[in-house]
Kinemage of the C-alpha trace (Angstrom):
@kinemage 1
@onewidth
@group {chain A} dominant
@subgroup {mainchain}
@vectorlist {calphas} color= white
{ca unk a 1} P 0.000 0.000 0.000
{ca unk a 2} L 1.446 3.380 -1.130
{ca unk a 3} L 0.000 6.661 -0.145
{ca unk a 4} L 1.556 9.093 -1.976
{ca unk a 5} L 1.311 13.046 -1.838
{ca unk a 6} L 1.178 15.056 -4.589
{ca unk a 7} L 0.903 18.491 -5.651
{ca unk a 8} L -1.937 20.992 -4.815
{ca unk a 9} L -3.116 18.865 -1.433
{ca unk a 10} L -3.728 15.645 -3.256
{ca unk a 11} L -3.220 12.371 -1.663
{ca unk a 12} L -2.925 9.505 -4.229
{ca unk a 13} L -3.123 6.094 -3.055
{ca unk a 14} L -2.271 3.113 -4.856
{ca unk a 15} L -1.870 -0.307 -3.484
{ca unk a 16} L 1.712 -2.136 -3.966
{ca unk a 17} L 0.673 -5.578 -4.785
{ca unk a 18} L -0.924 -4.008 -7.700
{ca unk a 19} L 2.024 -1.818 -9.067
{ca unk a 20} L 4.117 -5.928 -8.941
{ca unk a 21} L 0.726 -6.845 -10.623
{ca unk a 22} L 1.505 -4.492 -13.485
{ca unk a 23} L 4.966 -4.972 -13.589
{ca unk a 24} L 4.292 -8.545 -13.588
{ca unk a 25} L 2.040 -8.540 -16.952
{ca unk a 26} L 4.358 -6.504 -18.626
{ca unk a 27} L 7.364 -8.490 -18.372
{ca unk a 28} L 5.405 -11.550 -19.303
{ca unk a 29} L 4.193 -9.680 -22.484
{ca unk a 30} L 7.345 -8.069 -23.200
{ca unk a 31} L 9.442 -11.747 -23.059
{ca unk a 32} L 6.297 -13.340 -25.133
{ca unk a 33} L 6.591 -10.732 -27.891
{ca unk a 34} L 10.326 -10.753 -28.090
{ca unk a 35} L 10.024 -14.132 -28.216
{ca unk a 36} L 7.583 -14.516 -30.663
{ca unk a 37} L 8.992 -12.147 -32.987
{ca unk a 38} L 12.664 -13.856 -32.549
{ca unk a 39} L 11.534 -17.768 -33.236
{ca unk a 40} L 9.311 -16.267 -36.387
{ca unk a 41} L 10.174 -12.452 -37.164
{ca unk a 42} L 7.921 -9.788 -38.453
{ca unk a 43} L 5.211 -11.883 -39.718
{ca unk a 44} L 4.030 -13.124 -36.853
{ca unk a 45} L 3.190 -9.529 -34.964
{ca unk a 46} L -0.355 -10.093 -35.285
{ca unk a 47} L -0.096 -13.418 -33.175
{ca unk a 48} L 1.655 -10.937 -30.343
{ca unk a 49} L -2.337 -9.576 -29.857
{ca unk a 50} L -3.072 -11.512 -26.916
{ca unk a 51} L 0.852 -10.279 -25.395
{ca unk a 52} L -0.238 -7.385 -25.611
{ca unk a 53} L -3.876 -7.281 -24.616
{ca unk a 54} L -2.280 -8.560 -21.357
{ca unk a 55} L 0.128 -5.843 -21.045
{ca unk a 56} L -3.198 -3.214 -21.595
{ca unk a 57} L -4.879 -4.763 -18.821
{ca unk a 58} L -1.731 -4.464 -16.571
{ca unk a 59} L -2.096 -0.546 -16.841
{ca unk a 60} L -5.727 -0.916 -16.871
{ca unk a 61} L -6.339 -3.053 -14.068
{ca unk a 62} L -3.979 -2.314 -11.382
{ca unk a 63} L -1.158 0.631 -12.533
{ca unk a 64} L -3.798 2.853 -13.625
{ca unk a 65} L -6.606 2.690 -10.713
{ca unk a 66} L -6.457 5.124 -7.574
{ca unk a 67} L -8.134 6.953 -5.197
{ca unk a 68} L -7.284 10.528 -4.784
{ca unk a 69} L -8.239 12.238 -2.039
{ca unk a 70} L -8.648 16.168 -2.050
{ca unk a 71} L -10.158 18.777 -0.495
{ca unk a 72} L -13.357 19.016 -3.639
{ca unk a 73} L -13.777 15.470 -2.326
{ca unk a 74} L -12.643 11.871 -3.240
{ca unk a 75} L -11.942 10.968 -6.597
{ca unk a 76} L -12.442 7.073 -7.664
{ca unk a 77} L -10.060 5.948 -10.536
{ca unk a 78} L -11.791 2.627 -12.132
{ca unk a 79} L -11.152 0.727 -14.749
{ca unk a 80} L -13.573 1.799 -17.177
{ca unk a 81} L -15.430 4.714 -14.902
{ca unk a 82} L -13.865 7.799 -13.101
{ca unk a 83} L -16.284 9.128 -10.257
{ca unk a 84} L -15.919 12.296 -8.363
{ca unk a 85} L -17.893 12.123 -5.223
{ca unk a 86} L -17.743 15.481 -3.469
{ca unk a 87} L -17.769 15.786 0.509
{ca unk a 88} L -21.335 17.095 0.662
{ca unk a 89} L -22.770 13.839 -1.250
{ca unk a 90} L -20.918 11.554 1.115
{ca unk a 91} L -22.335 9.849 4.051
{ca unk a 92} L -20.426 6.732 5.180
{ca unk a 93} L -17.214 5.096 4.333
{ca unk a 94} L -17.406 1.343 3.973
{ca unk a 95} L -14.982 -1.351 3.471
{ca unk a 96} L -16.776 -4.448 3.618
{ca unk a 97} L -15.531 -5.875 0.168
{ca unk a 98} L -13.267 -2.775 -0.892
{ca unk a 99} L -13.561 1.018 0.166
{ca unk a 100} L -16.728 1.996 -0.420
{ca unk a 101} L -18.006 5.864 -0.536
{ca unk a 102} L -21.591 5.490 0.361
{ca unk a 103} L -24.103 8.191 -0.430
{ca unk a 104} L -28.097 9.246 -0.071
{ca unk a 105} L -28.380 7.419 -3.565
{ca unk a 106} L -25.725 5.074 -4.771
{ca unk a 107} L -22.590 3.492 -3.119
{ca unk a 108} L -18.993 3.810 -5.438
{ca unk a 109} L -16.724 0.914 -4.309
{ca unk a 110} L -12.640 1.804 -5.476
{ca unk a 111} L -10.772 -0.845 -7.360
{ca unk a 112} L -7.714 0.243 -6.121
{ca unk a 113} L -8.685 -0.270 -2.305
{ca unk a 114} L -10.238 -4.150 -2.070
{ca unk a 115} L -10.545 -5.770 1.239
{ca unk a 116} L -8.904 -8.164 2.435
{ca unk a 117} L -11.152 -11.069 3.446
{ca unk a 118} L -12.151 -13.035 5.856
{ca unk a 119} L -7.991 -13.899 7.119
{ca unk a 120} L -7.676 -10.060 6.832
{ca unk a 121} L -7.022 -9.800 10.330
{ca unk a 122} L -4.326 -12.171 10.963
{ca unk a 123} L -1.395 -10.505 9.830
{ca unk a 124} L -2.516 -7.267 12.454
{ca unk a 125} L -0.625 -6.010 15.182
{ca unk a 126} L -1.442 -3.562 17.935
{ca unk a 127} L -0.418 -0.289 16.393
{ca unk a 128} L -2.828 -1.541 12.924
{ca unk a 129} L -5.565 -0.710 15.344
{ca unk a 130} L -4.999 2.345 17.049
{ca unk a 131} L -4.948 6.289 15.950
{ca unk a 132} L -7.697 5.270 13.425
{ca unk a 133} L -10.238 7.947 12.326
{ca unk a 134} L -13.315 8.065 15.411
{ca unk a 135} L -15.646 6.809 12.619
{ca unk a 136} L -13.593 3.615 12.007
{ca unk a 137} L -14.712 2.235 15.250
{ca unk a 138} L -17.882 -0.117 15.896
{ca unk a 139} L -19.061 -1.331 19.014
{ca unk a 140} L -16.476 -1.255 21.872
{ca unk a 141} L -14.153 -0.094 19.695
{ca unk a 142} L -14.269 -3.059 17.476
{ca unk a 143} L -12.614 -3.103 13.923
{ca unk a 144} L -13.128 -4.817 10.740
{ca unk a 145} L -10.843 -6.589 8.650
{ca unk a 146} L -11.204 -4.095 6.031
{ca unk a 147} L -10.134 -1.017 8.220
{ca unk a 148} L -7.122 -2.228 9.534
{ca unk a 149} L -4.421 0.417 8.695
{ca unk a 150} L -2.272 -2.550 7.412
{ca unk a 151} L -4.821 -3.319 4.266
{ca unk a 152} L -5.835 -1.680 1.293
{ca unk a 153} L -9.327 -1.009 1.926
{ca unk a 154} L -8.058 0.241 5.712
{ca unk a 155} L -5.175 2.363 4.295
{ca unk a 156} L -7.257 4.281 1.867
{ca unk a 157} L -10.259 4.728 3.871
{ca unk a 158} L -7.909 6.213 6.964
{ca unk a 159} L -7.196 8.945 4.713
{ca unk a 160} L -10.599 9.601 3.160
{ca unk a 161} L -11.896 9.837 6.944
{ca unk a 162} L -8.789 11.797 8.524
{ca unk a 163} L -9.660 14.126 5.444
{ca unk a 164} L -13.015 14.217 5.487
{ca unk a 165} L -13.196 15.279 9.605
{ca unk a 166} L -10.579 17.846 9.269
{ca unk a 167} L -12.681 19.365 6.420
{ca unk a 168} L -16.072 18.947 8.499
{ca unk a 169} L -14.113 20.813 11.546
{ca unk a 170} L -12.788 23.379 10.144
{ca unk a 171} L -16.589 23.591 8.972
{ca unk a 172} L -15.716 23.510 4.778
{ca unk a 173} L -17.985 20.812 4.289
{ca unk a 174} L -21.904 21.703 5.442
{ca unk a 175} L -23.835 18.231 6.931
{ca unk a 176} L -27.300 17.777 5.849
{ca unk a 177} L -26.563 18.545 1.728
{ca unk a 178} L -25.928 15.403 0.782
{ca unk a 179} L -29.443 14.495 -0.783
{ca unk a 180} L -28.842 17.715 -3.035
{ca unk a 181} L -25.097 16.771 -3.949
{ca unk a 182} L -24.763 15.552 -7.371
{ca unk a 183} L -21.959 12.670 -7.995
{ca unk a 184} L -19.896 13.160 -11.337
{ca unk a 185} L -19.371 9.307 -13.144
{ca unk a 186} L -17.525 9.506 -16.281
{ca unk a 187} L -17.164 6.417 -18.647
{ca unk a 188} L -13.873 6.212 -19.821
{ca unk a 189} L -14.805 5.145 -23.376
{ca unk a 190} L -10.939 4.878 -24.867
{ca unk a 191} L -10.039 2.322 -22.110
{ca unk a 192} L -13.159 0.191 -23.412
{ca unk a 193} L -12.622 0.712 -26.819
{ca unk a 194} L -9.203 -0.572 -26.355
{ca unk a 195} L -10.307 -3.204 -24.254
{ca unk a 196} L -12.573 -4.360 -27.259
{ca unk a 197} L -10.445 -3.915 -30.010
{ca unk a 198} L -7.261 -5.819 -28.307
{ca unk a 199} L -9.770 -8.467 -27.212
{ca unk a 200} L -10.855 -8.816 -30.721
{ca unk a 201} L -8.006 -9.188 -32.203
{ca unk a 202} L -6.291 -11.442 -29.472
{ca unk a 203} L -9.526 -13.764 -30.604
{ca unk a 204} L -8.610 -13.176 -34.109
{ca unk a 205} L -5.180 -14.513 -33.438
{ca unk a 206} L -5.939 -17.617 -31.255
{ca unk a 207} L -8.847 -18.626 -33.382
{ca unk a 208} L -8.733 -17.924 -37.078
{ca unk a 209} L -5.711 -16.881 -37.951
């Protein structure tokens, strides 16, 4: 798990298993194509489809997704959607099955912050529980899997919550707006165009060439 700050009071976070994820996929498309192109030169590029239809959905699937935290609100980068969800539409945090930004209408779960199951818990130590945001705890003071500060889902949503107080207390975000909020999703058309077109061809390849 990486939180990383950025310019103009933007926290990015990105998990690390996902960056070796990426890394991972691309050095498995970049041997296959060299490969390839070695044992039967030029004329086989088009057989490299499904090399590199892998290496797209490397970026695509874990490089490229975030969640950037600012002071407009949180910004979800998914595969194939981007969704703004300001601090006036937002009413819970969850992280049942991945960090979740719940609001009056519609819940926005981040690919880039997943959960961590049901052995979440067994790899925490004291100091994974403590210093969490108030909101984090349930019932005598009881945390979940997916909020412990040593997961995705828990590193993520401790700085959605630490942000989203300090906003709320220095009184820059007004309670009771959130039914008149509106939540900006955007669908990223290129990344499914590209998913569809290297998928196509990748089929192309494998089964009629």
């Amino acid at each position: 798990m990486s939180p990383e700050p950025h310019a103009g009071n933007v926290e990015i976070f990105k998990a690390r298993t996902s960056k070796l994820l990426a890394w991972t996929c691309w050095a498995v498309a970049a041997i296959g194509i060299i490969v390839t192109l070695a044992v039967g030169g030029p004329r086989n590029l088009p057989g490299t489809a499904p090399l590199l239809l892998l290496a797209f959905l490397g970026w695509l699937l874990f490089w490229r997704p975030a969640v950037l935290v600012m002071d407009s609100g949180v910004t979800l980068e998914n595969p194939y959607r981007t969704i703004d969800v300001p601090w006036d539409a937002l009413v819970q945090v969850d992280t049942r099955y991945a960090l979740t930004l719940m609001t009056p209408h519609k819940k926005y779960p981040a690919w880039a912050a997943p959960a961590p199951g049901i052995w979440g818990g067994r790899n925490a130590r004291p100091e994974h529980l403590r210093g969490l945001p108030e909101t984090t705890y349930g019932p005598g003071s009881s945390v979940r899997p997916g909020d412990l500060r040593n997961t995705d889902s828990g590193a993520a949503a401790v700085l959605v919550r630490a942000r989203w107080r300090d906003l709320v207390e220095s009184g820059r975000v007004e309670p009771g707006r959130a039914e008149d909020t509106a939540v900006a999703v955007r669908i990223e058309w290129l990344r499914l165009g590209g998913t569809i077109v290297l998928a196509a061809a990748s089929y192309w390849a494998i089964f009629i060439q």
